[in-house]
N, CA, C and O atoms as a GROMACS GRO file, in nm:
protein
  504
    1UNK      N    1   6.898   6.605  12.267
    1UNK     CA    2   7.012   6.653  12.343
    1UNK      C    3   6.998   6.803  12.368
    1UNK      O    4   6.953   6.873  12.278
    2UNK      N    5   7.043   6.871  12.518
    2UNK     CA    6   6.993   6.970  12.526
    2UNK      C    7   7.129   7.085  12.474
    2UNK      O    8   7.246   7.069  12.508
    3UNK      N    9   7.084   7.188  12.394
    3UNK     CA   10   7.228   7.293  12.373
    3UNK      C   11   7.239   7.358  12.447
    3UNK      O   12   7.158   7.449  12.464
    4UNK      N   13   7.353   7.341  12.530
    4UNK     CA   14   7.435   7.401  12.641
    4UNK      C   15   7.517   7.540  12.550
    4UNK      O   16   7.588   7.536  12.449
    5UNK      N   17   7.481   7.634  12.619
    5UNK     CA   18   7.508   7.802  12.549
    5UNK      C   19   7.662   7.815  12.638
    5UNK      O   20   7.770   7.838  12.583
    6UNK      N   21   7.643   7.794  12.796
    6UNK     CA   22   7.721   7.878  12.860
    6UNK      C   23   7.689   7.795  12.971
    6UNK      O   24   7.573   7.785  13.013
    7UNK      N   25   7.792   7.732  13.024
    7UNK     CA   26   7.746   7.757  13.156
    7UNK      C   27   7.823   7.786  13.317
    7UNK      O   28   7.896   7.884  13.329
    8UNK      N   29   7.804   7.709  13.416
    8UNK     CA   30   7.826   7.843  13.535
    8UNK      C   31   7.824   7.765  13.672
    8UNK      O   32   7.778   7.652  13.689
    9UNK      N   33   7.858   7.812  13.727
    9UNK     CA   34   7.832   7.806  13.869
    9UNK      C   35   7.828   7.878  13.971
    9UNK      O   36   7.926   7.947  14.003
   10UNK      N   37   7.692   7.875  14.058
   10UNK     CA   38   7.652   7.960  14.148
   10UNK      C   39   7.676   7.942  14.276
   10UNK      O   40   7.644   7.837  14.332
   11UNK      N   41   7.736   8.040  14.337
   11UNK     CA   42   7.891   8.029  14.465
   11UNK      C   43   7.818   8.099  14.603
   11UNK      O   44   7.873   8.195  14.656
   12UNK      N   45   7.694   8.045  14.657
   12UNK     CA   46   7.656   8.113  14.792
   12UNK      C   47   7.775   8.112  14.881
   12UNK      O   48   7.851   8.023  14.918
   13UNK      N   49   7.766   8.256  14.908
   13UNK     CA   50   7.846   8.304  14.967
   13UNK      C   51   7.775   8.392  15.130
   13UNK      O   52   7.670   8.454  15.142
   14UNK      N   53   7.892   8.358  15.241
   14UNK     CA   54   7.849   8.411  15.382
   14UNK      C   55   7.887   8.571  15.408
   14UNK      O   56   7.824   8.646  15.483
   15UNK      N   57   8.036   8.619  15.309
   15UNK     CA   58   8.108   8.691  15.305
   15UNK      C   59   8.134   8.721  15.165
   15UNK      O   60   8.238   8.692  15.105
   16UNK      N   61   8.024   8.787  15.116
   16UNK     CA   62   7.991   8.837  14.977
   16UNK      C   63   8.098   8.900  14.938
   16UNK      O   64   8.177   8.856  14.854
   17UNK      N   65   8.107   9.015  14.999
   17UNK     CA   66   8.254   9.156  14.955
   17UNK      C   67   8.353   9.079  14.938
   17UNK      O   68   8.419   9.106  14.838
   18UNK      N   69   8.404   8.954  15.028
   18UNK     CA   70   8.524   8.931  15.070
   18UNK      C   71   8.539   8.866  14.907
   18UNK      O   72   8.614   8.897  14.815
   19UNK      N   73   8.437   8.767  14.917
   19UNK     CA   74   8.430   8.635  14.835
   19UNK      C   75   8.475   8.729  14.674
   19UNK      O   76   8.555   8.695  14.587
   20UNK      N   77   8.363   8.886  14.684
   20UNK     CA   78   8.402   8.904  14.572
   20UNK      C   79   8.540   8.975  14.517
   20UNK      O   80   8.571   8.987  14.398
   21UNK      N   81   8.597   9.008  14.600
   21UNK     CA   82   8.750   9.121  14.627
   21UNK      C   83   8.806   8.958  14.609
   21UNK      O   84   8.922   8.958  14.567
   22UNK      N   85   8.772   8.874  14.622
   22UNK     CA   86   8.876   8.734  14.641
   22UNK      C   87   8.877   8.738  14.452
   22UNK      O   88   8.966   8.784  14.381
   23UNK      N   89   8.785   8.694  14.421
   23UNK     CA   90   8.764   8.607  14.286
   23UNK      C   91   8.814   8.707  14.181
   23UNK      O   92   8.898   8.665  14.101
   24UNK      N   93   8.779   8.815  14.172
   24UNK     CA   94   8.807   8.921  14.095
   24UNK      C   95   8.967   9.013  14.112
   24UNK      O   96   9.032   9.055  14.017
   25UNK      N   97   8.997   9.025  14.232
   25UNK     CA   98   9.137   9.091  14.237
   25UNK      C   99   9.257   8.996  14.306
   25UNK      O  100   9.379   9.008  14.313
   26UNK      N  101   9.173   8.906  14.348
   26UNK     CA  102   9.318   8.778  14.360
   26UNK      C  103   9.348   8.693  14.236
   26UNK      O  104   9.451   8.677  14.171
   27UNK      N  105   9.220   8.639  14.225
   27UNK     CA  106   9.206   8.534  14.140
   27UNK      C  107   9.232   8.608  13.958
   27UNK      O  108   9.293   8.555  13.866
   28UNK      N  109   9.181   8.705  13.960
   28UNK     CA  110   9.175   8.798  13.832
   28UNK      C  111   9.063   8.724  13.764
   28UNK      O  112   9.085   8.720  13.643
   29UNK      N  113   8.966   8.672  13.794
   29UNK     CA  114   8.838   8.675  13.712
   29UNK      C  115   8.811   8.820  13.687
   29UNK      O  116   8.835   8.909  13.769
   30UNK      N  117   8.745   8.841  13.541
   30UNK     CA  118   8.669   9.012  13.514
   30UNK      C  119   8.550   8.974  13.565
   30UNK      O  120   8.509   8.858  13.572
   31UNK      N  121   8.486   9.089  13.606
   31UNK     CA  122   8.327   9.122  13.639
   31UNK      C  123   8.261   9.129  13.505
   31UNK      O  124   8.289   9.216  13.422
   32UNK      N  125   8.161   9.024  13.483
   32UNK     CA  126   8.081   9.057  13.377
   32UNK      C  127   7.967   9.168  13.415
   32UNK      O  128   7.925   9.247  13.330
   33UNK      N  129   7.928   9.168  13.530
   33UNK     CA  130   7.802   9.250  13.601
   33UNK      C  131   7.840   9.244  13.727
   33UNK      O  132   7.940   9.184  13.766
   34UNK      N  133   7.749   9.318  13.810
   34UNK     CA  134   7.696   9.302  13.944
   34UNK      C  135   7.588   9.353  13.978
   34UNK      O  136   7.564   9.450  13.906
   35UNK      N  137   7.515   9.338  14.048
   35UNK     CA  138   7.421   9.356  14.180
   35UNK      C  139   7.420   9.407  14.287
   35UNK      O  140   7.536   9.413  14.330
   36UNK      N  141   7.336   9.456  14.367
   36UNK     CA  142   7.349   9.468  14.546
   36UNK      C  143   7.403   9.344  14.593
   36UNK      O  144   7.509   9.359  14.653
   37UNK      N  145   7.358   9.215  14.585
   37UNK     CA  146   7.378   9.094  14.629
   37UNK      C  147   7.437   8.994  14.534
   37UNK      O  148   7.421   8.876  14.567
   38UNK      N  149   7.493   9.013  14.439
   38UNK     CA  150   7.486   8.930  14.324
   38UNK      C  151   7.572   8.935  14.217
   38UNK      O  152   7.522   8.967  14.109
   39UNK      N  153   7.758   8.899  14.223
   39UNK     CA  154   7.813   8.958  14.097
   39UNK      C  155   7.868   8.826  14.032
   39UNK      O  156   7.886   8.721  14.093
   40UNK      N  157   7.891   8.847  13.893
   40UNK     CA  158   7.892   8.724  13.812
   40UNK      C  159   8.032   8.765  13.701
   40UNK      O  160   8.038   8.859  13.623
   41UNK      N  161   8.119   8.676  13.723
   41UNK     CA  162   8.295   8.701  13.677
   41UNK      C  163   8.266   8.577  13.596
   41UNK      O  164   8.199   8.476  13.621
   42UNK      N  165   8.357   8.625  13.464
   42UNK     CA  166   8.412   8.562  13.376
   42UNK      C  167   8.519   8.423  13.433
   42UNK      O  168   8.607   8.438  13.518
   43UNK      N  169   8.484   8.280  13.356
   43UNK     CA  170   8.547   8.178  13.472
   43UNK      C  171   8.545   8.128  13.366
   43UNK      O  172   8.459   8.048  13.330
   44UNK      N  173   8.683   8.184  13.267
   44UNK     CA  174   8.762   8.072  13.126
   44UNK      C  175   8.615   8.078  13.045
   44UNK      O  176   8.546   8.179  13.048
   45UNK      N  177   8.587   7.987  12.990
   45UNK     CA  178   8.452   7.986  12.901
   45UNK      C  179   8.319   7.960  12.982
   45UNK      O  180   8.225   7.944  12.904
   46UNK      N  181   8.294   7.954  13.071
   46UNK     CA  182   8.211   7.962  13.192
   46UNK      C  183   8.177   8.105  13.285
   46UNK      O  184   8.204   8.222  13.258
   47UNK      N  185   8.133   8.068  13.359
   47UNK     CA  186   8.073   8.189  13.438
   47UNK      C  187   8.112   8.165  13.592
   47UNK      O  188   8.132   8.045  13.612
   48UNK      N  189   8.130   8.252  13.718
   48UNK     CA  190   8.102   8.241  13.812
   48UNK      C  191   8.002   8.336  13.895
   48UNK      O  192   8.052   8.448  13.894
   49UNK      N  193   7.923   8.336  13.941
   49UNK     CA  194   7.812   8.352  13.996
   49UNK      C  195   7.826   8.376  14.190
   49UNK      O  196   7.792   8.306  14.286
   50UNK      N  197   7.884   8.493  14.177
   50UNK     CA  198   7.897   8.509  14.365
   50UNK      C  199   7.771   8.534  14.430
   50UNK      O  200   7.719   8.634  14.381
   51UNK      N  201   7.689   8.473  14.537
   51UNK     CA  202   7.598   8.542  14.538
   51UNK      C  203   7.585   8.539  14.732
   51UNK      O  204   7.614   8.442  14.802
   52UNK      N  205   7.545   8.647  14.769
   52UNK     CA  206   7.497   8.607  14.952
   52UNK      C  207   7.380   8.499  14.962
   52UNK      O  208   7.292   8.450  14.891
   53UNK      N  209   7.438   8.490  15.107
   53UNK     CA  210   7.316   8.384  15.161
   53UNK      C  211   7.382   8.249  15.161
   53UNK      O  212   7.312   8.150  15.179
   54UNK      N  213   7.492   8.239  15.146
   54UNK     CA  214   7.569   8.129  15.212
   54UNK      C  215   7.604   8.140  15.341
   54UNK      O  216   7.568   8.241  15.401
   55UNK      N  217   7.698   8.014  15.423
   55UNK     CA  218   7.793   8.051  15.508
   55UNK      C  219   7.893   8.007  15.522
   55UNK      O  220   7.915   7.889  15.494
   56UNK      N  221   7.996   8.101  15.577
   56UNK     CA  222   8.118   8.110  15.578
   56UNK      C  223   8.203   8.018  15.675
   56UNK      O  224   8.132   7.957  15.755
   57UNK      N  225   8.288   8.004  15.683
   57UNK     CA  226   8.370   7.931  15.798
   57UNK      C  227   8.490   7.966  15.774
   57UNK      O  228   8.545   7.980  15.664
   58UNK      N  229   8.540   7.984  15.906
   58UNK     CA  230   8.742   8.044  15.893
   58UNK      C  231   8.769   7.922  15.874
   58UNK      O  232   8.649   7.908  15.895
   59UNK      N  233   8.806   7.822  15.855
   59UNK     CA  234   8.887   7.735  15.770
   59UNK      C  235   8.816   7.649  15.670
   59UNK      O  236   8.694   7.630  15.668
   60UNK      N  237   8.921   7.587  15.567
   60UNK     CA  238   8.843   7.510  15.468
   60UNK      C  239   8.742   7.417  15.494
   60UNK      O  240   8.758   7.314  15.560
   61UNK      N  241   8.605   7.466  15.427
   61UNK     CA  242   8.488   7.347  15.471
   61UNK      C  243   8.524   7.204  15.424
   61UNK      O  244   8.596   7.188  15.326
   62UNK      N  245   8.473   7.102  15.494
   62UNK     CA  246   8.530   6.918  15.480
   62UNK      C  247   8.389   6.924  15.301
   62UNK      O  248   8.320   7.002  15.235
   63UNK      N  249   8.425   6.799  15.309
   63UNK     CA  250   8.343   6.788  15.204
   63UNK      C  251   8.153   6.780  15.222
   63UNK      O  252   8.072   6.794  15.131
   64UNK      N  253   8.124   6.751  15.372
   64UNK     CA  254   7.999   6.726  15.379
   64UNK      C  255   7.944   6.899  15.433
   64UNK      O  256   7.830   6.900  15.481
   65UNK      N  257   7.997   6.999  15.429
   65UNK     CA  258   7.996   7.108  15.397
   65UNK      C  259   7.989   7.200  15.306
   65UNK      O  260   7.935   7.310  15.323
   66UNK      N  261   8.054   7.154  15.180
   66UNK     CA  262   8.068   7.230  15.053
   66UNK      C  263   8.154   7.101  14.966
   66UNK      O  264   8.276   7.090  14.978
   67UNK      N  265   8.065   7.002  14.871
   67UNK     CA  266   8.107   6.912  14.821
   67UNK      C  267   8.178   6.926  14.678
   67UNK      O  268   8.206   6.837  14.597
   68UNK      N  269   8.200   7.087  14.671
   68UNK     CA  270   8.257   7.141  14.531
   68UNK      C  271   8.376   7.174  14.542
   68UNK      O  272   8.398   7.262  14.625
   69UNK      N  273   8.462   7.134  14.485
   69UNK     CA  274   8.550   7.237  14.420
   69UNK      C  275   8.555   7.300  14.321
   69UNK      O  276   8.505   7.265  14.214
   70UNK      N  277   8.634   7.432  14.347
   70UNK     CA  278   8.662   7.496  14.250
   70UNK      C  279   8.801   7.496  14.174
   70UNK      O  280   8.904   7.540  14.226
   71UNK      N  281   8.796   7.452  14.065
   71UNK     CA  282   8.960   7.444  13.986
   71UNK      C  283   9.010   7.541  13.896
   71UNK      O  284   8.939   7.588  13.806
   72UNK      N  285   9.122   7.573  13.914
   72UNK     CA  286   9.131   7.657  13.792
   72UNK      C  287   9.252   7.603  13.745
   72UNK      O  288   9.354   7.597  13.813
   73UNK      N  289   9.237   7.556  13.614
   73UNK     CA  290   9.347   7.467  13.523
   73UNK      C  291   9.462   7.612  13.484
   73UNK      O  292   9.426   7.723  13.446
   74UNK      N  293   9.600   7.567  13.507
   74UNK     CA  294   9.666   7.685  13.473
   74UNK      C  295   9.806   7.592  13.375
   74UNK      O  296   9.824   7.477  13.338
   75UNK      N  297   9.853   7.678  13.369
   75UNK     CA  298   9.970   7.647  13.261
   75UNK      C  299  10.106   7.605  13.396
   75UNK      O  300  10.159   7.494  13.404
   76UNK      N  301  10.124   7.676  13.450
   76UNK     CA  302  10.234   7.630  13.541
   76UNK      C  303  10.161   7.664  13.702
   76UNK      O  304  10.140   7.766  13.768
   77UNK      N  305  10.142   7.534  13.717
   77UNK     CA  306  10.076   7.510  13.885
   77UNK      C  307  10.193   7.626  13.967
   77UNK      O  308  10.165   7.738  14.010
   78UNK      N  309  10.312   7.564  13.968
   78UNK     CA  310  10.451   7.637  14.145
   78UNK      C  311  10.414   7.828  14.074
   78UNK      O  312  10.385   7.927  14.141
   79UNK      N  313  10.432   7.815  13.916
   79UNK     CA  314  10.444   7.939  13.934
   79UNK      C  315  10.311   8.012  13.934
   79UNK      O  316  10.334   8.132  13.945
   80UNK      N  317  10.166   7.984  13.924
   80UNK     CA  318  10.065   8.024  14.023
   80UNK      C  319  10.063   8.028  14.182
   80UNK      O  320  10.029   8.111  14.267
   81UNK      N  321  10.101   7.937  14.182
   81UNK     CA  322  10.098   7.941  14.374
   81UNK      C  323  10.196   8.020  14.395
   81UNK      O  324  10.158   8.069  14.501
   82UNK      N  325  10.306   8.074  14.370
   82UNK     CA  326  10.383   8.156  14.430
   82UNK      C  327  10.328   8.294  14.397
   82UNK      O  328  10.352   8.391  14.468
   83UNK      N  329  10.251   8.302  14.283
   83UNK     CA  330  10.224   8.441  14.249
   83UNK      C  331  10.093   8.464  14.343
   83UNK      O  332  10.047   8.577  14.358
   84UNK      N  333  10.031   8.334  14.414
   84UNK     CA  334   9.911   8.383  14.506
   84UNK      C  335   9.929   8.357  14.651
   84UNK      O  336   9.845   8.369  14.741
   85UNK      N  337  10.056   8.318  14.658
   85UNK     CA  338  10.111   8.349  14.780
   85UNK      C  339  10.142   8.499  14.819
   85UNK      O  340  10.103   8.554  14.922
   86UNK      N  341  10.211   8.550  14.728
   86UNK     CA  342  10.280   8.690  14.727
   86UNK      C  343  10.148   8.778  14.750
   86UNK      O  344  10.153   8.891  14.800
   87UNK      N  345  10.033   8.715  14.711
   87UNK     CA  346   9.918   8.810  14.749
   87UNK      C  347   9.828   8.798  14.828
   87UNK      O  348   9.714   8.842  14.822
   88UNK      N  349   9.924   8.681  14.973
   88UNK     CA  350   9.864   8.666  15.074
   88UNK      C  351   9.783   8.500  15.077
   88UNK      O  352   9.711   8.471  15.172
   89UNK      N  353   9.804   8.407  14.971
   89UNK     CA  354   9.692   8.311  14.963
   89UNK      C  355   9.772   8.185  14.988
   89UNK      O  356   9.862   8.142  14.916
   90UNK      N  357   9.726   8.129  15.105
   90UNK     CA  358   9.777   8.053  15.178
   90UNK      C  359   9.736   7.905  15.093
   90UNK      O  360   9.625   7.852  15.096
   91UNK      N  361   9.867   7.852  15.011
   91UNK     CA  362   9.844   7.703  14.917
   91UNK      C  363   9.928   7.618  14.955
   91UNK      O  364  10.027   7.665  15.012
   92UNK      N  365   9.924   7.523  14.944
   92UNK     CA  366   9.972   7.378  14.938
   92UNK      C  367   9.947   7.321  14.787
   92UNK      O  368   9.843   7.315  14.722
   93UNK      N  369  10.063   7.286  14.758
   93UNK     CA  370  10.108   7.237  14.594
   93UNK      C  371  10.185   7.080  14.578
   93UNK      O  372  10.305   7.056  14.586
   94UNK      N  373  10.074   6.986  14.552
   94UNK     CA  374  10.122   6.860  14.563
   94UNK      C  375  10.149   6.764  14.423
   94UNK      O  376  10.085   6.791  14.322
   95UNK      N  377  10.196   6.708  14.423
   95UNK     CA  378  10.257   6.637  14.285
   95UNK      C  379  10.169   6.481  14.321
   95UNK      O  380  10.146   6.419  14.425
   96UNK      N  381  10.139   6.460  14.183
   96UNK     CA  382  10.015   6.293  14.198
   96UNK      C  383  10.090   6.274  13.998
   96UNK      O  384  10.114   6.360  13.914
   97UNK      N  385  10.103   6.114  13.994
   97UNK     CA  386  10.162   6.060  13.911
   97UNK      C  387  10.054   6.088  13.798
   97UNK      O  388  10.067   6.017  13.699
   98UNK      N  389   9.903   6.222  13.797
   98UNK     CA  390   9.822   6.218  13.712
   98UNK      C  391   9.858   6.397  13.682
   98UNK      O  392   9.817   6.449  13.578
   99UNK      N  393   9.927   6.467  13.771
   99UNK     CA  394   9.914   6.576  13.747
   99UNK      C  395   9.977   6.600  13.894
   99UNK      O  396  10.016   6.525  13.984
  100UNK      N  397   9.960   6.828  13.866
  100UNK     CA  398  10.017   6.923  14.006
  100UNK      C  399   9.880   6.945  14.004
  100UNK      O  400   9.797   6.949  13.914
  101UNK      N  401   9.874   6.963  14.154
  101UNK     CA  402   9.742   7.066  14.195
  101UNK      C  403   9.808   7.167  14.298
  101UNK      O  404   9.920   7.140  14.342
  102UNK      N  405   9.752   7.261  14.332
  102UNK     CA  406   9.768   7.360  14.430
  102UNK      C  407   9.650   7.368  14.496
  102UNK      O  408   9.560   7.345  14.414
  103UNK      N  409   9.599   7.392  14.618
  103UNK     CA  410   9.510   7.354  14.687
  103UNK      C  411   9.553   7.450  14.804
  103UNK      O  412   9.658   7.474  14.865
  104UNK      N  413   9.371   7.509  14.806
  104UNK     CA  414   9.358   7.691  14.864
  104UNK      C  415   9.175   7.645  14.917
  104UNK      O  416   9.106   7.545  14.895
  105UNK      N  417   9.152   7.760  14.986
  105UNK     CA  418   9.003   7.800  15.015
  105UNK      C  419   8.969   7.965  15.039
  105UNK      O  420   9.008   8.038  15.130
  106UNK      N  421   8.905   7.988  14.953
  106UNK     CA  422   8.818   8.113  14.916
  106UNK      C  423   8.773   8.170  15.086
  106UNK      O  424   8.769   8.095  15.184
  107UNK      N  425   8.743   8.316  15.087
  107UNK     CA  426   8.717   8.334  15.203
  107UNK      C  427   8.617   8.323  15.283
  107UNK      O  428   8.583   8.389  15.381
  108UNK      N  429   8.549   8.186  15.206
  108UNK     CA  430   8.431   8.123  15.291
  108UNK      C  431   8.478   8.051  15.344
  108UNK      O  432   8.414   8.016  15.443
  109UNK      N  433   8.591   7.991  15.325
  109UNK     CA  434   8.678   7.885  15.346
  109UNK      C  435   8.586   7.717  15.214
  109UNK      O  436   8.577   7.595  15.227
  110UNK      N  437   8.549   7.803  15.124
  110UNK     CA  438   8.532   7.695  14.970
  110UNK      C  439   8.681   7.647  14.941
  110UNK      O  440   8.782   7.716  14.958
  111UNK      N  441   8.677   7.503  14.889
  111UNK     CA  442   8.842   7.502  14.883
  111UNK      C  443   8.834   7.517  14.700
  111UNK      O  444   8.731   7.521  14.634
  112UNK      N  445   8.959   7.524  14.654
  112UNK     CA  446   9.000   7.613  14.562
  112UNK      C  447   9.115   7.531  14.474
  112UNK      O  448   9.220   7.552  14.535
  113UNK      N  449   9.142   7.453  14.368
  113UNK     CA  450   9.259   7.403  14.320
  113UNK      C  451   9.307   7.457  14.184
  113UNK      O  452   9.235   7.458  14.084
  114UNK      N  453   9.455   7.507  14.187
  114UNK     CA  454   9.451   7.503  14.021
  114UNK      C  455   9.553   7.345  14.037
  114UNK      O  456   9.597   7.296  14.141
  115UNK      N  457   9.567   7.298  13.904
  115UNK     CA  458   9.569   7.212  13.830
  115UNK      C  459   9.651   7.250  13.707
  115UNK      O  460   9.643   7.363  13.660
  116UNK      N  461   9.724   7.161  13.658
  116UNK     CA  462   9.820   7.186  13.563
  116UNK      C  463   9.771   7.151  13.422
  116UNK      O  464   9.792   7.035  13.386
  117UNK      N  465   9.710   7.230  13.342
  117UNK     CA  466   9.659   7.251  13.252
  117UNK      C  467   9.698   7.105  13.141
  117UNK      O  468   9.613   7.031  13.092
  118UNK      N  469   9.808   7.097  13.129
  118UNK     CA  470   9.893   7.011  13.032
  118UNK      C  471   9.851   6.842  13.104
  118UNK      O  472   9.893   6.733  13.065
  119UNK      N  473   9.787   6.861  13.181
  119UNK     CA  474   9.781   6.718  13.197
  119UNK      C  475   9.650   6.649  13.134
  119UNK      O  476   9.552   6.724  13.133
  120UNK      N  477   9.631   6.528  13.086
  120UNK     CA  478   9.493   6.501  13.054
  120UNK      C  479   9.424   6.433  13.150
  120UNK      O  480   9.473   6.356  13.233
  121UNK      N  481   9.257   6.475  13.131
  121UNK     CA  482   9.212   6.398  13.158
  121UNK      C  483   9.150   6.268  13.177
  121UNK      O  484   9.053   6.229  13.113
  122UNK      N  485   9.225   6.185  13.290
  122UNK     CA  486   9.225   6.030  13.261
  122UNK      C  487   9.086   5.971  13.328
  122UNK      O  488   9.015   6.031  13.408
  123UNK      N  489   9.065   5.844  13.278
  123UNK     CA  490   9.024   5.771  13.390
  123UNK      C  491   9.092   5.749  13.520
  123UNK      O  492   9.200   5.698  13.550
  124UNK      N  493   8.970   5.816  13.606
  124UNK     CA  494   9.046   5.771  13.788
  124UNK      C  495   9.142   5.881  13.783
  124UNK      O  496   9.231   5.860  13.865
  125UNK      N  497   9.162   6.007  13.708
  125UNK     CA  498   9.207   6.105  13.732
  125UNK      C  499   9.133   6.167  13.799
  125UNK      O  500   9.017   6.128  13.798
  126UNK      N  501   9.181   6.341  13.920
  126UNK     CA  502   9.162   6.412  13.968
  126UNK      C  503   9.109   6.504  13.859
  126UNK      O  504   9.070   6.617  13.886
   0.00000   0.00000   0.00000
């Protein structure tokens, strides 16, 4: 079995600055480092990994575009989305008999969910 230290995900990006002014001063990930091309934020016990050389699109990419999401599990879904509304971040916050999600896209147009921490993860859950 292999020991997993840390791990991460690496976020090609079309609109590097934007992507990274997004993750770090919207989102409040810390900067562990950066690069010319390349900065990498603290993501809960994980990593995120911004890097150029993606591309971007003004609205949220479909799934055969960018087949990831990104989640961020929070303690109270309405009162995240209102606090990233107030800072401009355009969400939709829907209720499912498994959990809340809030549902956003990064300024690549990557889509983006938090998720209500307190819920478990089921079978045939989101």
């Amino acid at each position: 079995m292999m020991n997993i230290e840390k791990s991460g995900i690496v976020l090609l990006t079309g609109r590097y600055e934007q992507c990274v002014r997004f993750y770090h001063e919207v989102m409040g990930l810390p900067i562990l480092f950066s690069k010319p091309t390349l900065t990498c934020l603290q993501f809960g016990h994980a990593y995120l990994m911004v890097e150029s050389g993606g591309i971007a699109k003004e609205s949220e990419k479909h799934r055969g575009e960018n087949p990831v999401v990104i989640r961020f599990n929070v303690e109270e879904v309405e009162a995240t989305a209102e606090a990233l509304r107030a800072k401009g971040v355009l969400i939709q916050v829907m209720h499912f008999e498994w959990g809340v999600i809030g549902v956003f896209h990064d300024p690549d147009g990557n889509r983006c969910e938090l998720k209500n921490s307190d819920a478990l993860f089921q079978r045939g859950a989101a």
